[in-house]
N, C-alpha and C positions, 0 to 999 in steps of 0.2 A: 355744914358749911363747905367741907372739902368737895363733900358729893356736889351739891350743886354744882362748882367751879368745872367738875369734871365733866358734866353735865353742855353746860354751856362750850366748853371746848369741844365736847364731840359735834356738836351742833352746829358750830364753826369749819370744823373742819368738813361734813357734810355738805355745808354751804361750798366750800370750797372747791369741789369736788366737780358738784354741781354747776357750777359757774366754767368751769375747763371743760366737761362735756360740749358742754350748750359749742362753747367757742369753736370745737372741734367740730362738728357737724355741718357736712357741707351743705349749704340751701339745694336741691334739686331744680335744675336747668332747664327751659324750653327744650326739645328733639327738635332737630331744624334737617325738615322734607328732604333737600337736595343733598345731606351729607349722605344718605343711606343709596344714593345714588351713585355706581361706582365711576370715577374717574380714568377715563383709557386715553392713551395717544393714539393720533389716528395718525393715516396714511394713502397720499390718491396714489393708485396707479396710472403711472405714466411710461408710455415706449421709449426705449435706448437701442441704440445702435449696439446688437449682441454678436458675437463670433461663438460659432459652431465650431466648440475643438474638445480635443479633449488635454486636460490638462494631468501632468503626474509626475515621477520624479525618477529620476533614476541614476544611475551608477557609471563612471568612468574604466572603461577596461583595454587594455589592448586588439585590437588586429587578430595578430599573432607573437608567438614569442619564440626564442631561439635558445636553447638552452646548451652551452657550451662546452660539454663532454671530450675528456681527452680517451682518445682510443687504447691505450693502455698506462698500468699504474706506474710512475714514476716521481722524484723527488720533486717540487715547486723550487725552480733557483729565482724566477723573478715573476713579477706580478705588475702589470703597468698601467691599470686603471682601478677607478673606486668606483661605487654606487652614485649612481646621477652624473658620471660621464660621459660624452658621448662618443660614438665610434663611430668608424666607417669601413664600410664591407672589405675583409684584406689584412686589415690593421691588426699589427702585433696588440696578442693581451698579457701570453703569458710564456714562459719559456721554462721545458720541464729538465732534467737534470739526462743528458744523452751520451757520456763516457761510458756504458756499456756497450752502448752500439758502438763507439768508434771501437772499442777492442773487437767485440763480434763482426766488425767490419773487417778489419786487417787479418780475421782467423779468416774470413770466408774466402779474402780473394790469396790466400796463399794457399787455400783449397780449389779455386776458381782455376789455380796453376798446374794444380795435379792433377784437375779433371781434365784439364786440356789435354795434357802429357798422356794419361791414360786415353783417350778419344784420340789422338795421334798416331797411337801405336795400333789400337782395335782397328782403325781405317786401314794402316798399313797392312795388317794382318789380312783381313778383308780380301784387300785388291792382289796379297799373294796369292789369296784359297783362289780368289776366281782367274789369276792368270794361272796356277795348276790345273785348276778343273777345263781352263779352255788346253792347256798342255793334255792333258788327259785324254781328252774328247779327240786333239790330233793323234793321240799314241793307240787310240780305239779304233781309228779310220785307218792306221798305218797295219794294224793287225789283222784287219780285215780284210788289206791290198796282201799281206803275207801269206794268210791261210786259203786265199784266191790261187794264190799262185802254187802255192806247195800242192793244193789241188790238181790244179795242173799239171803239175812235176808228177805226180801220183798218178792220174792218168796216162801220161805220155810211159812213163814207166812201165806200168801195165802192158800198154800197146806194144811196147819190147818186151818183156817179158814171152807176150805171147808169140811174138815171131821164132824170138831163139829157140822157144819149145817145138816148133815145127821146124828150124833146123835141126835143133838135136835130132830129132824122129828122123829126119833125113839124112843124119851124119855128116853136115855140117860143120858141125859147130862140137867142141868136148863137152861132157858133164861138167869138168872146172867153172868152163865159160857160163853156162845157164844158171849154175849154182849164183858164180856172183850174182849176175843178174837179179836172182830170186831176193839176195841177199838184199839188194840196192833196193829192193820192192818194199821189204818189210820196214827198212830202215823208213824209208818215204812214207809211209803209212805209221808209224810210230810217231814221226816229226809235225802230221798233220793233227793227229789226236794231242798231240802237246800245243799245237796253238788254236786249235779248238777252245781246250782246257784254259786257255791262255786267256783267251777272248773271252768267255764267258766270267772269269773272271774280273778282267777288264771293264766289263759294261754292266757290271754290280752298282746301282745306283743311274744307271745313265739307258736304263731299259723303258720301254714303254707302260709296263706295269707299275714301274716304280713310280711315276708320274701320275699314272690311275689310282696307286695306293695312297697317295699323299693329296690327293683330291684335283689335278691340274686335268684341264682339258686338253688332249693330243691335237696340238699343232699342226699347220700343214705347211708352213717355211718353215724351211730349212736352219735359219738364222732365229728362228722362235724355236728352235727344238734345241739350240744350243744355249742359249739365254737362259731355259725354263730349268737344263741339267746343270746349266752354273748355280742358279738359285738353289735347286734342292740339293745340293751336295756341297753348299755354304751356308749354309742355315745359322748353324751353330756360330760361326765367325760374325755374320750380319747381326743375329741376337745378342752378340757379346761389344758389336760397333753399337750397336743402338742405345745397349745398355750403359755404355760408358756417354755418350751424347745425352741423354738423360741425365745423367748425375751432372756433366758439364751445365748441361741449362738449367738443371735444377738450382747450381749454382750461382748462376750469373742472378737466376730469378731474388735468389736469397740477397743477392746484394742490392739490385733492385729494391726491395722489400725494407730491406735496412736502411738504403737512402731515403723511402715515404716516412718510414718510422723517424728518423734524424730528422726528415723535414717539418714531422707532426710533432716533436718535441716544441717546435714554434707554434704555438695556439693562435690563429686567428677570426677574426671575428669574422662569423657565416652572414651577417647583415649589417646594413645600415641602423642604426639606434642610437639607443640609451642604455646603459649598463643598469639594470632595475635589480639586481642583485648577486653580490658577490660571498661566497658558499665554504674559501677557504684562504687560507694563509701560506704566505713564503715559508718555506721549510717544511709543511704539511706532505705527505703523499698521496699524489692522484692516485683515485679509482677510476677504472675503464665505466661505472655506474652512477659514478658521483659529477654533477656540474659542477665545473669551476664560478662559470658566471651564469646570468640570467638576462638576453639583452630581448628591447622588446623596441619596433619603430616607433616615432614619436611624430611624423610629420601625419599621421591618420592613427585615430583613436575611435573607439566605439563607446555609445551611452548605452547601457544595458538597460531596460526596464520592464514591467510586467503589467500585461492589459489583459479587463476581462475580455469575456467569451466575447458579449454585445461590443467594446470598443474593436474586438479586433475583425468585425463584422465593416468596418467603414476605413480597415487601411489598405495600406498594399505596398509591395518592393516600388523602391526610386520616390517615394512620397517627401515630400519636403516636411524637414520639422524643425523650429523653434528650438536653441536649446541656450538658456538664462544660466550664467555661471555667477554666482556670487565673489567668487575667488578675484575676477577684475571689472566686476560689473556691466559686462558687456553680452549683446546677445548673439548669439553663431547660428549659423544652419546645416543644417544635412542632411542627410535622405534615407527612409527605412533601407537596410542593408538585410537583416535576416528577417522572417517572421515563423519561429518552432514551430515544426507540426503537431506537438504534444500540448496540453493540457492539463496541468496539475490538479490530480483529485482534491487537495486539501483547498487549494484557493481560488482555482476554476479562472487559470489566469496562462496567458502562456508568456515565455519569453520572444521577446523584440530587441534587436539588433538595429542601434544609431548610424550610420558610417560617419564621421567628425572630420572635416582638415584640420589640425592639428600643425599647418608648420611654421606657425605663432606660437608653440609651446604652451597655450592658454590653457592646456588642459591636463591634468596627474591623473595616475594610476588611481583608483581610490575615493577621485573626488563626486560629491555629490552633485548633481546639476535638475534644475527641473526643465521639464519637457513640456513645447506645446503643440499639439498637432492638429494645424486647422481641416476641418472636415467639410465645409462649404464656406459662400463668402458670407462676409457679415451683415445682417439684416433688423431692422427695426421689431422688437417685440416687448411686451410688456413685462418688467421687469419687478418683481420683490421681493426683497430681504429675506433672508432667514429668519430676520426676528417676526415676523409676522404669521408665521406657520402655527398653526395648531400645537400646542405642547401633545395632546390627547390624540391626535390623528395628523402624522406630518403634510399630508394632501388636501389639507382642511385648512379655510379663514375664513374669519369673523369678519364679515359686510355690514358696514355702517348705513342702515336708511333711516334717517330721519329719526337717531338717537338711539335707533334699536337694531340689536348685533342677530345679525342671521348667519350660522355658521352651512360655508357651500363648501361644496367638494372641488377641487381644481387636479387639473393634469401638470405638472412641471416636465419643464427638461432636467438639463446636469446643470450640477453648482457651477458657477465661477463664482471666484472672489466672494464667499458669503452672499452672493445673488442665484435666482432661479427663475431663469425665462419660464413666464404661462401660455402655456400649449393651446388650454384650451381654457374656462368659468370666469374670466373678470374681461371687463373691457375698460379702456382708458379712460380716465376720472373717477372710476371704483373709486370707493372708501375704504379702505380698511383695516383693523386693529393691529397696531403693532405691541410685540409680549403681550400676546392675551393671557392675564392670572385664571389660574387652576378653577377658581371660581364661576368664570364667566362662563354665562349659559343660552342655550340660542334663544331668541328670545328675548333679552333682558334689556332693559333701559341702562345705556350710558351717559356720560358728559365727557363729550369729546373735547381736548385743551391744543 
């Protein structure tokens, strides 16, 4: 009896079983032809008015810049701008700490007194030597009228002597008498060799050799032979005038030197600008190597940016460009200013120089700007999306004729704006596939929506 009941329950629940399959089993559905058909968006090509430029982005930079170096190290006692102010060429910045110089000032010129004093006295000295050496040069000529004449004396003398001697022989005259005579002879002729001796003494220095040894050329006035024995026979005096006139002006230079330095203790600004950075603080100590500030002009600024090989094949100096600042939504112009002669291996790109006016301040150090640079005017050509490109070959789309996609080859230009003028393969009212999927094949039947 039990078995039974168990019997019947399992046969229930079997049934039950069976009943939940059956429910669960989905009926199988007609295939309906047109879903295995894939579903694409098309696209005509149609012309727009396109601009030949080239588009990119580039960089805010200065001109030039001035970097404001104090020429030696001293204390900071004031500082009278900040970063982002502006200056004008002239303008006190900074003022360095100059109570040494004023002490180094007051030693130089109470030196400046003593050189004077010594150069005072060497001159005098000087103009003694050379009114001796012209005394001299008379006492030389006076010696020479003397031993002229003692010559003389010494002849005439002679000439008596020899008379008396032919008195005596004649008996004349006594031996006493001729003796003197003799005597008066020798005397004359001792007197002559002492200013012989005299004289050549005397013209030690004032000889013609002396002139030839010391390198001068032998003069032929008379008043040049006296000038030329003044010079070398003051030498010594003029080297010690000269020398003391040197320290003189060496001194005066020193003060000189000490008033630019006092005056470079006032730091001002070498240009017109912007103070684009300041390097140190009051109480700090300048270095002759260290800027104080950093000013840089702000009425003209440069876009920096970087074009391949091919764009830089269609610019040139003075070209006008486009330049879009976000910063005030407005758009400027300016003119290539540099173009590098170099060529970066890595990116095969050179550096281009913007010139900007800038004296709206429209523009920072720093700021990004994009750039456009028309190339020719603008002209109608047929124009399509990105999204229409070949995922598999970017110079490749899909041609709708008549349901079915033929994939051509096409020539583009450059992007703009996610657009790509065609050069050359489609002409106006084309069809064709925009996001063509991974799937599609040339070939293949569509349904264009």
């Amino acid at each position: 009896m039990v078995s039974g009941q168990m019997m019947k329950q399992e046969l229930l629940l079997f049934c039950c079983l069976l009943i939940t399959f059956s429910c669960n089993k989905k009926i199988p559905e007609e295939s309906n032809p047109q879903e295995e058909v894939p579903l694409i968006q098309g696209y005509v090509c149609q012309k727009e008015l396109t601009k030949n430029e080239i588009r990119t982005y580039g960089t805010i930079g200065y001109l030039y810049k001035a970097d404001v170096v104090p020429t030696f190290g001293e204390t900071i006692n004031d500082l009278y701008f900040e970063e982002g102010d502006p200056v004008k060429e002239g303008e006190l910045l900074a003022l360095l700490d100059f109570r040494k110089l004023e002490l180094q000032m007051e030693e130089t010129k109470a030196d400046i007194d003593t050189k004077h004093a010594a150069l005072l006295l060497a001159d005098q000295k000087l103009n003694d030597s050379r009114r001796t050496m012209e005394s001299h040069f008379l006492t030389i000529k006076n010696a020479e009228l003397d031993l002229e004449q003692k010559r003389e004396d010494l002849h005439r003398i002679h000439s008596i002597l020899e008379n008396k001697k032919l008195l005596f022989e004649a008996g004349g005259i006594t031996e006493e008498e001729l003796l003197s005579v003799e005597l008066n002879s020798r005397e004359k002729e001792t007197a002559l060799k002492q200013s012989e001796y005299s004289l050549k003494m005397k013209k030690i220095g004032f000889r013609e050799e002396d002139l030839l040894q010391e390198g001068f050329k032998l003069p032929e006035d008379q008043d040049e032979w006296i000038n030329l024995f003044i010079e070398l026979n003051t030498r010594v005096q003029t080297a010690e005038a000269q020398l003391a006139r040197s320290e003189w002006e060496a001194a005066l230079t020193r003060i000189k030197t000490l008033e630019l330095y006092m005056d470079e203790c006032r730091i001002r600004a070498p240009i017109d600008g912007i103070i684009a950075k300041k390097y140190m603080n009051i109480g700090e100590k300048a270095q002759e190597d260290q800027p104080l500030y950093m000013i840089y002009p702000i009425d003209r600024v440069l876009a920096i940016l970087q074009l391949s090989e091919k764009e830089l094949l269609n610019i040139k100096i003075g070209q006008e460009v486009r330049i879009l600042s976000d910063r005030d939504g407005f758009e400027h112009w300016g003119h290539i200013h540099r173009i590098s002669p170099w060529i970066q291996k890595e990116s095969r790109s050179s550096e281009v120089r913007v010139m900007i006016d800038n004296r709206e301040a429209a523009f920072k150090i720093g700021q990004f700007v994009r750039v456009q640079i028309q190339l020719s005017q603008p002209e109608e050509q047929i124009v399509i999306p990105d999204e229409a490109l070949s995922r598999g070959d970017a110079s490749s789309v899909f041609v709708i004729r008549r349901n079915i996609v033929f994939l051509k080859k096409i020539i583009l230009g450059e992007e703009a704006d996610g657009k790509y003028p065609v050069l050359d393969g489609l002409a106006e009212g084309d069809h064709i596939v925009m996001s063509p999927p991974e799937s599609l094949m040339n070939g293949m039947e569509v349904r264009v929506r």
